[in-house]
SELUMVO-275008 format. One line per 10 residues: for each residue z, x, y of N, C-alpha, C. Coordinates in steps of 0.05 Angstrom, whole numbers, plus 5000, padded with zeros to 4 digits. Example, Ala and Ser with C-alpha at 12.3 -4.5 7.8 and 13.67 -1.06 7.14 Angstrom:
% SELUMVO-275008
5156,5264,4886,5156,5246,4910,5156,5264,4934  5142,5257,4955,5143,5273,4979,5157,5258,5001
END
This chain:
% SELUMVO-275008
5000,5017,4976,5000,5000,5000,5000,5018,5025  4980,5015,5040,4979,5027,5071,5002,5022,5081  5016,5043,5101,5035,5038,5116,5027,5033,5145  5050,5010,5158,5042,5002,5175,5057,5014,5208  5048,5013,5234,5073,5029,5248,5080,5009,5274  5098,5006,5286,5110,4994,5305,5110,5014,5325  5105,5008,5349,5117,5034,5371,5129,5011,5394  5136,5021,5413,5160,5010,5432,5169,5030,5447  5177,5022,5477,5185,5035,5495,5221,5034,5506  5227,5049,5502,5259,5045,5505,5263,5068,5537
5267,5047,5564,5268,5067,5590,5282,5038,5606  5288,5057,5618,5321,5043,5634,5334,5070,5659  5354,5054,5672,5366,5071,5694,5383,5083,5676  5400,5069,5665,5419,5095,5643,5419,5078,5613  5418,5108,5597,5422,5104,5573,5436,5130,5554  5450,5118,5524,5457,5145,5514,5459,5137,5483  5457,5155,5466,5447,5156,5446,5462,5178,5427  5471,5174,5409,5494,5192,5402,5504,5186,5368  5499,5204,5358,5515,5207,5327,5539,5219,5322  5552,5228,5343,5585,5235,5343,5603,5215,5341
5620,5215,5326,5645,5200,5338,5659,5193,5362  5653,5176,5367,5675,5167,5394,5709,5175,5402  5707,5190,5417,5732,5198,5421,5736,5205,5456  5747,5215,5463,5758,5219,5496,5733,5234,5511  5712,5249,5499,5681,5252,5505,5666,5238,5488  5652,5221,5503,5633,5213,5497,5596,5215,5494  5593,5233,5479,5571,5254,5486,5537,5234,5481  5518,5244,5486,5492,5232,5484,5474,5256,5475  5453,5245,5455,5430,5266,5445,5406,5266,5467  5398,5281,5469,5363,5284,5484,5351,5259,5478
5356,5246,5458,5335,5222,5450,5347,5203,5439  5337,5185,5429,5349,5162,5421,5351,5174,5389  5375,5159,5380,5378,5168,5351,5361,5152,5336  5360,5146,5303,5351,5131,5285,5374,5106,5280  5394,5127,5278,5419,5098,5277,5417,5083,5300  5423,5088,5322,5418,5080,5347,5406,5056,5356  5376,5066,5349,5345,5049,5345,5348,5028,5325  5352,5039,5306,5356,5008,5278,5376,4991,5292  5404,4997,5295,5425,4980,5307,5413,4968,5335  5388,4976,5353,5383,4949,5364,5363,4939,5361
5348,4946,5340,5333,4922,5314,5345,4906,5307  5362,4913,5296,5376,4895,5280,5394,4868,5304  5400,4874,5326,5407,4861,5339,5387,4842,5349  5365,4855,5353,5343,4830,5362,5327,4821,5344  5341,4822,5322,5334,4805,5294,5357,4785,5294  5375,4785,5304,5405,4775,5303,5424,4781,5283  5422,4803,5275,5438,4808,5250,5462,4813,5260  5481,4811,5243,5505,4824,5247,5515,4850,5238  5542,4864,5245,5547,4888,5235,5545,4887,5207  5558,4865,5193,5558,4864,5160,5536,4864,5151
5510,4847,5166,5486,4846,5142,5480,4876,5129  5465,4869,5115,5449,4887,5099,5420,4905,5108  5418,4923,5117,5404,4932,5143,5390,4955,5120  5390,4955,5089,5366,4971,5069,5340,4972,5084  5335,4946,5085,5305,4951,5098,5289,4960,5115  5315,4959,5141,5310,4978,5160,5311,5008,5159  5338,5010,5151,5342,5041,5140,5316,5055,5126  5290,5043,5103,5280,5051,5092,5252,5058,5117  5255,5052,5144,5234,5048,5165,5230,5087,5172  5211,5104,5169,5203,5126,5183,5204,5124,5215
5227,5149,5220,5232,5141,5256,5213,5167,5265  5201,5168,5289,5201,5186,5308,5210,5178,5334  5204,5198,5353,5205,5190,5371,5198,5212,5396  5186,5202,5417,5174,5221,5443,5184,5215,5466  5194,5237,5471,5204,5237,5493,5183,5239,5518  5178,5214,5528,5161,5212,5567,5181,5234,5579  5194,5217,5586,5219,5230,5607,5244,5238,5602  5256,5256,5609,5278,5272,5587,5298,5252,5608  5304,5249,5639,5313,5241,5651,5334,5260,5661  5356,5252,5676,5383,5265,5675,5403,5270,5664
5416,5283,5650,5445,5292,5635,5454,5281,5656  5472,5263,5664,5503,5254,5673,5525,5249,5660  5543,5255,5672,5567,5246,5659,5597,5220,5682  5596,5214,5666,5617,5193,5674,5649,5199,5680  5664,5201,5699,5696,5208,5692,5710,5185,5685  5728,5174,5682,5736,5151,5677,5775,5157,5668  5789,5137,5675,5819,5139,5671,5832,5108,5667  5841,5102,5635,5854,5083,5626,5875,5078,5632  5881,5059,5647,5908,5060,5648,5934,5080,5663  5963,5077,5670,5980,5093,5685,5975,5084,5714
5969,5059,5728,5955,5049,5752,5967,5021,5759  5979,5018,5782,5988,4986,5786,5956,4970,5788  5960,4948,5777,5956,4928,5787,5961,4905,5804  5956,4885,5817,5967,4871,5826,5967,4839,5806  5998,4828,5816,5997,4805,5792,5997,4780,5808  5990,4757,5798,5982,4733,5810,6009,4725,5810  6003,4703,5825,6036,4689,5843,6045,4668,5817  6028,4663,5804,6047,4649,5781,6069,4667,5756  6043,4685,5760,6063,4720,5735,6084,4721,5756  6094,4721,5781,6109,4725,5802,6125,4704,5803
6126,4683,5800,6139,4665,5804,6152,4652,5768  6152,4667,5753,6151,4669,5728,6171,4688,5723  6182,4703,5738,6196,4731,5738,6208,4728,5753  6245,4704,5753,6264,4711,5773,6269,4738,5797  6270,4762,5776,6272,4789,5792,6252,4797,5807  6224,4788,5802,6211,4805,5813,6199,4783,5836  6213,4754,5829,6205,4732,5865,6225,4745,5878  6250,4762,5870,6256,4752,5893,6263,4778,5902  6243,4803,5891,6240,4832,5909,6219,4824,5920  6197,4807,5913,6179,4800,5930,6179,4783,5956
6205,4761,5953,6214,4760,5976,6226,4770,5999  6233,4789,5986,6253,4805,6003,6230,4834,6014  6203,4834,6001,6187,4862,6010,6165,4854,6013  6150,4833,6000,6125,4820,6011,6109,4831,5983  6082,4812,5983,6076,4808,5960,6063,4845,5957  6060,4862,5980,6051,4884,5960,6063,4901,5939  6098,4883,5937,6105,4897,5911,6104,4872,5895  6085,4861,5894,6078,4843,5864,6061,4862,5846  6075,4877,5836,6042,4901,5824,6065,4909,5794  6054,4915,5773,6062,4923,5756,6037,4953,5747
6048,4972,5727,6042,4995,5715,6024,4978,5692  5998,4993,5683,5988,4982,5665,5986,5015,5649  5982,5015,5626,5971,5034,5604,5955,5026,5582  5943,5051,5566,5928,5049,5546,5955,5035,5522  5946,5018,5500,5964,5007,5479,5979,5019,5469  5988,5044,5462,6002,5054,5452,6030,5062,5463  6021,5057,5491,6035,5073,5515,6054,5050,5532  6048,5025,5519,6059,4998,5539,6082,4991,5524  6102,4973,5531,6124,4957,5521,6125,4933,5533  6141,4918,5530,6142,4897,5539,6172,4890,5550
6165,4873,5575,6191,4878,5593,6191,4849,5599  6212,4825,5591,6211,4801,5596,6190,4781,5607  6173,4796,5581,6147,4776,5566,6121,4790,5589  6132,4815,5601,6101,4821,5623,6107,4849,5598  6078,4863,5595,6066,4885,5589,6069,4908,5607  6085,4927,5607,6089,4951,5626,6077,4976,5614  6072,4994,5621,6077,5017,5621,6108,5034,5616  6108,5046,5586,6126,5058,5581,6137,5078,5606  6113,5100,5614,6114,5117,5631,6083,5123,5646  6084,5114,5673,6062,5107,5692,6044,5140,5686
6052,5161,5673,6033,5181,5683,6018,5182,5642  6022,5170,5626,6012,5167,5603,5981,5152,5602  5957,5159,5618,5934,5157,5625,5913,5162,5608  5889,5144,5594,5874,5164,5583,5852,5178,5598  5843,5195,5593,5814,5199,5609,5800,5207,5594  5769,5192,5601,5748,5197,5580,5720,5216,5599  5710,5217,5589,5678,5230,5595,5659,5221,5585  5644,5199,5602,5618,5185,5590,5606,5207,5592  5579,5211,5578,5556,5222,5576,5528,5205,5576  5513,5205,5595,5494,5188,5597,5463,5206,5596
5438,5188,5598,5415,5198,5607,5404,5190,5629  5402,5195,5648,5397,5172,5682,5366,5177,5678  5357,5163,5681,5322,5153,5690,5300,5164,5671  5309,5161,5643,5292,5172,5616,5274,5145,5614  5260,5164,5590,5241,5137,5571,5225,5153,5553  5228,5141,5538,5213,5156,5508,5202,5125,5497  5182,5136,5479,5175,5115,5457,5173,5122,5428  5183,5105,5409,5188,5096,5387,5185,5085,5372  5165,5105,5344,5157,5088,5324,5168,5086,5302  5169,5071,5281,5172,5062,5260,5155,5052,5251
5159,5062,5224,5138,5060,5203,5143,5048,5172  5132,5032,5151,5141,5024,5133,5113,4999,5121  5129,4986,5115,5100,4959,5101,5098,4944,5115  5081,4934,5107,5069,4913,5133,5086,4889,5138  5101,4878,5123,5110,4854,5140,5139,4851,5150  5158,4880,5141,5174,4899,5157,5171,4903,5187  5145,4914,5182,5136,4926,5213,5128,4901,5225  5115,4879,5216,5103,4859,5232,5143,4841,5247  5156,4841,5230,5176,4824,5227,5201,4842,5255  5197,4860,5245,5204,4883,5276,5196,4878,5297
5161,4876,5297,5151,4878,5322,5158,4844,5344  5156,4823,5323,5158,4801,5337,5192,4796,5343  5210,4816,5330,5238,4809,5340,5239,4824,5370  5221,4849,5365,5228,4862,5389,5214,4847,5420  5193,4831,5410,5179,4822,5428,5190,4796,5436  5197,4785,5425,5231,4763,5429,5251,4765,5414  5271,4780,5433,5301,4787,5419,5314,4763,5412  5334,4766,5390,5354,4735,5383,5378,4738,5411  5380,4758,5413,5408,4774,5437,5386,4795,5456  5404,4797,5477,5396,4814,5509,5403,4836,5484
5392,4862,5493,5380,4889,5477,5398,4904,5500  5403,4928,5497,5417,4958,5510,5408,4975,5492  5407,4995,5509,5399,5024,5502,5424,5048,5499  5438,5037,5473,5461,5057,5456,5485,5047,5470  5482,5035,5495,5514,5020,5506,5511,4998,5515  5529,4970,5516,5525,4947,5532,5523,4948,5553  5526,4968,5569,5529,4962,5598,5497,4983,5607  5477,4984,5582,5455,4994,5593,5429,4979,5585  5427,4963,5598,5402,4942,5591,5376,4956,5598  5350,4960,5576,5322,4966,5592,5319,4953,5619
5303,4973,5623,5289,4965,5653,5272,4957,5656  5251,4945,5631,5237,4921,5624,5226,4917,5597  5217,4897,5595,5206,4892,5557,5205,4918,5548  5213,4911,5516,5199,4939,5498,5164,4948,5496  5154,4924,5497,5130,4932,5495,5116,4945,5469  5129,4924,5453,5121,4932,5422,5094,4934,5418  5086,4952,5405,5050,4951,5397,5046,4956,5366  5035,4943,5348,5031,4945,5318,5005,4960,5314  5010,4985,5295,4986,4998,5291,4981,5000,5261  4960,4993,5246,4949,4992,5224,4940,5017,5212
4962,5043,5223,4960,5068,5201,4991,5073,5199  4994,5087,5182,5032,5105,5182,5020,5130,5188  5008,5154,5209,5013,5172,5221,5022,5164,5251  5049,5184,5251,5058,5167,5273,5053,5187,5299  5051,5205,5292,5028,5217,5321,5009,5203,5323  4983,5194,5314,4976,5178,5320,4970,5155,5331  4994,5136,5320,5010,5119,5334,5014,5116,5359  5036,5143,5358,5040,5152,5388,5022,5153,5413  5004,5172,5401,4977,5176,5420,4975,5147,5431  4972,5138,5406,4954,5099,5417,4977,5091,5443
5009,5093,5441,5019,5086,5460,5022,5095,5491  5014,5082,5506,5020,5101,5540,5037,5106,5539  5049,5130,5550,5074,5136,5561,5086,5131,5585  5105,5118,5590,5126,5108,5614,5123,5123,5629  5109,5122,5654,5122,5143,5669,5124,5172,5659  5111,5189,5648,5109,5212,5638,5119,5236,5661  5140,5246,5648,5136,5280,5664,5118,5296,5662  5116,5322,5677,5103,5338,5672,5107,5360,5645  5083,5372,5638,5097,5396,5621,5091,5393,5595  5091,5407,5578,5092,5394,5544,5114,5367,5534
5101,5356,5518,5122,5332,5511,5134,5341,5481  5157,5329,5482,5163,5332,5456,5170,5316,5428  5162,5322,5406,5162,5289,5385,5179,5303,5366  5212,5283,5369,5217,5282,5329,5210,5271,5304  5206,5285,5290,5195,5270,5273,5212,5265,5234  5211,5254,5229,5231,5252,5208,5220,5270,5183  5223,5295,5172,5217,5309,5157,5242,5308,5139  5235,5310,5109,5259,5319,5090,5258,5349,5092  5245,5362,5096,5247,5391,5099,5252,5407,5125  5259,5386,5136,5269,5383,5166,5295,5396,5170
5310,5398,5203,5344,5401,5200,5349,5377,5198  5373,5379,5186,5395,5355,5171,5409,5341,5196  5404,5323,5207,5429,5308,5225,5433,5286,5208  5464,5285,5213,5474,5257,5206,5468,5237,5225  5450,5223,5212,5438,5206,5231,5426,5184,5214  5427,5176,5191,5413,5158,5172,5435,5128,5168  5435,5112,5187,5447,5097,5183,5451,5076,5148  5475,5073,5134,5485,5058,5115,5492,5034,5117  5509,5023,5132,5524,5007,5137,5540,5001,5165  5530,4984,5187,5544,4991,5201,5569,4970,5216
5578,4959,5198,5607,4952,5192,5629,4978,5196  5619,4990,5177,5636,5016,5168,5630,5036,5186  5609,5036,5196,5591,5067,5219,5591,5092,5198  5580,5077,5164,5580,5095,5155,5544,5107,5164  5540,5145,5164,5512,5145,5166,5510,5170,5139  5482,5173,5142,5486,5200,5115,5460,5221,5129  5451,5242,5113,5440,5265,5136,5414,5249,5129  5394,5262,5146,5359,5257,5137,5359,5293,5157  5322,5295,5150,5311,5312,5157,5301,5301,5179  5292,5318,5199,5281,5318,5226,5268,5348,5234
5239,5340,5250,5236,5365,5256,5219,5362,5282  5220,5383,5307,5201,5378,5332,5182,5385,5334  5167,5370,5340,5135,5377,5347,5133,5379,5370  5116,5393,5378,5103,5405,5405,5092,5396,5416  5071,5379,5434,5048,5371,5443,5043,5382,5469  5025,5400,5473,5021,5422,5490,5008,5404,5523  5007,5409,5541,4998,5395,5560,4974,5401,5571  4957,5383,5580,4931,5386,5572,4928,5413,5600  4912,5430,5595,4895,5453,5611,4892,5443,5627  4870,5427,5636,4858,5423,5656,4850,5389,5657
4853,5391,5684,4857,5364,5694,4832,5344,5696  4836,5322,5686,4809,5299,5683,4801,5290,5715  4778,5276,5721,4771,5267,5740,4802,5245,5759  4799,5252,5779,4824,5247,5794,4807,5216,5816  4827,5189,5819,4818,5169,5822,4832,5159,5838  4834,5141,5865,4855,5134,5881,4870,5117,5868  4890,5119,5876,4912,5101,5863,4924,5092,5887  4944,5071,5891,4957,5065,5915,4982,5083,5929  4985,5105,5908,5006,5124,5910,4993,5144,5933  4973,5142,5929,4947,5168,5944,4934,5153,5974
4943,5126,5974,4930,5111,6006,4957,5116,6030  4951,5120,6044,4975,5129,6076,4971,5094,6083  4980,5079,6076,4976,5048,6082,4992,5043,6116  5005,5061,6122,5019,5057,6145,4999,5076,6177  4977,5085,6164,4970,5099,6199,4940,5103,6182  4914,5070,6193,4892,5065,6184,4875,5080,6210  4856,5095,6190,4839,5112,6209,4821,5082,6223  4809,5093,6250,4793,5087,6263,4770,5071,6252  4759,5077,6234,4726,5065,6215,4741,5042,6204  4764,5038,6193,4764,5019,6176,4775,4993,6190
4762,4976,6180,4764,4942,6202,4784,4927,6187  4784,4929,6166,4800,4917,6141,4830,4929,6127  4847,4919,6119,4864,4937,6104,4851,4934,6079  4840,4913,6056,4828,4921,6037,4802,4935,6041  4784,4941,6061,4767,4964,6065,4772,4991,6056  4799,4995,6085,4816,5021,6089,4823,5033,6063  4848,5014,6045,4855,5012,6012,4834,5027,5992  4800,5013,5992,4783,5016,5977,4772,5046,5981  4781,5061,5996,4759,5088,6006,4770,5102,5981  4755,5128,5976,4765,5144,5953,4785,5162,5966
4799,5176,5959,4821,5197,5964,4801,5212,5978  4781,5220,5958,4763,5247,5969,4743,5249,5985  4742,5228,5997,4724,5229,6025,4727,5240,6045  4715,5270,6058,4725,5284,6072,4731,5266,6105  4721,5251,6107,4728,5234,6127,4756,5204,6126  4764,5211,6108,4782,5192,6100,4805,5188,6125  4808,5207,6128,4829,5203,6156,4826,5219,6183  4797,5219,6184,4780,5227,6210,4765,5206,6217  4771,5197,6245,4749,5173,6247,4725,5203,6252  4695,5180,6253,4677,5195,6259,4674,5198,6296
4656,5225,6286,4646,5238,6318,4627,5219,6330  4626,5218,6350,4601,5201,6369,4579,5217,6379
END
């Protein structure tokens, strides 16, 4: 049976992508992972963490990086911080109406902490000790986009492409709080070489420079990255390896685009703004009126 390939564009203001454990850094790969990618398949299929996600797992990932974007990172601090509490939590708390009457509501504020770190003080949640804080370190990608194929049988890939092209759930890119920055833009291609594939897809917004493609090799390096189950966040290794794609030498015939028109200061000749608009870039008179 011919294999079939899906490609798709995953680009957004921030995104992150990551096969580490979550812990007080929160780190991101250059690219989107495989686990990553299936887990928001599977979401715009509507699955849940428990289903059974074999079939996806059995899908050939690559993936190309358009735009590498920016490494950022996030600071962030849980907890050890007043809040302020509403007048019924206040009025709920003999002692603390009536320091508030006596000081005004800006001492209505209690200590909050991370769980481990709180107690409880006549039925309000405190802070054992206000300086017990966590702090984390997001790791993000600011203004990337790569695209992403998958590959497998045909009605896998067809069954992919129409979830991606209407999700069951809103889709993020490796965190909830990072939604694309527009459709995936699924495209179905009727070979399994996924360079090829690739090729067939435009790239977002492309950088300059060589691009680069992973590609899923068993003779590849080993990341743990092969999603099992993701109830459990169990994953197991696969092979991966990078390909090169060199940038082209020399440059094709060059065409105005609206990026290339000065729309704000119209030479002399032109009577029209769609006239002015229509001239080519390379008209040595483009922004010389003519001599008399």
């Amino acid at each position: 049976m011919t294999d079939h390939t899906v490609t798709f564009t995953l680009a957004g203001p921030m995104q992150a992508w990551s096969s580490a454990a979550r812990a007080a850094a929160r780190p991101t790969a250059e690219a989107p992972t495989k686990s990553g990618v299936l887990g928001l398949v599977a979401n715009a299929l509507g699955r849940t963490r428990g289903d059974d996600i074999t079939d996806l797992a059995a899908l050939r990932f690559a993936v190309r990086i358009d735009r590498p974007g920016t490494h950022e990172i996030d600071y962030h601090t849980a907890g050890s911080g007043p809040f302020p509490l509403l007048p019924g939590e206040v009025l709920r708390d003999p002692t603390l109406a009536r320091t508030v009457s006596r000081l005004g509501w800006q001492a209505a504020t209690r200590n909050y902490a991370p769980p481990r770190n709180i107690e409880a003080k006549g039925g309000t949640l405190v802070a054992k000790r206000p300086e017990h804080g966590v702090i984390t370190r997001s790791h993000y990608l600011a203004d990337a986009a790569f695209t992403v194929a998958l590959t497998g049988d045909q009605d896998t890939v067809a069954t992919v492409a129409d979830a991606l092209d209407r999700p069951a759930r809103p889709l993020f890119l490796g965190r909830k709080a990072f939604p694309p920055a527009a459709p995936l833009d699924p495209r179905r291609h009727d070979i399994g070489d996924q360079l090829d594939a690739l090729a067939a897809h435009p790239a977002h917004r492309p950088a300059e420079g060589d691009t680069t493609v992973y590609l899923e090799d068993p003779a590849g390096e080993i990341v743990a990255d092969q999603p099992v189950d993701y109830a459990s966040r169990r994953r197991t290794g696969r092979g991966q390896r990078r390909h090169l794609i060199p940038s082209p030498t020399a440059a094709g015939p060059q065409t105005a685009t609206p990026a290339d028109v000065d729309f704000f200061t119209a030479p002399a000749t032109a009577t029209t703004f769609t006239e002015f608009a229509a001239r080519p870039a390379n008209d040595p008179d483009f922004f010389t009126p003519p001599q008399d």
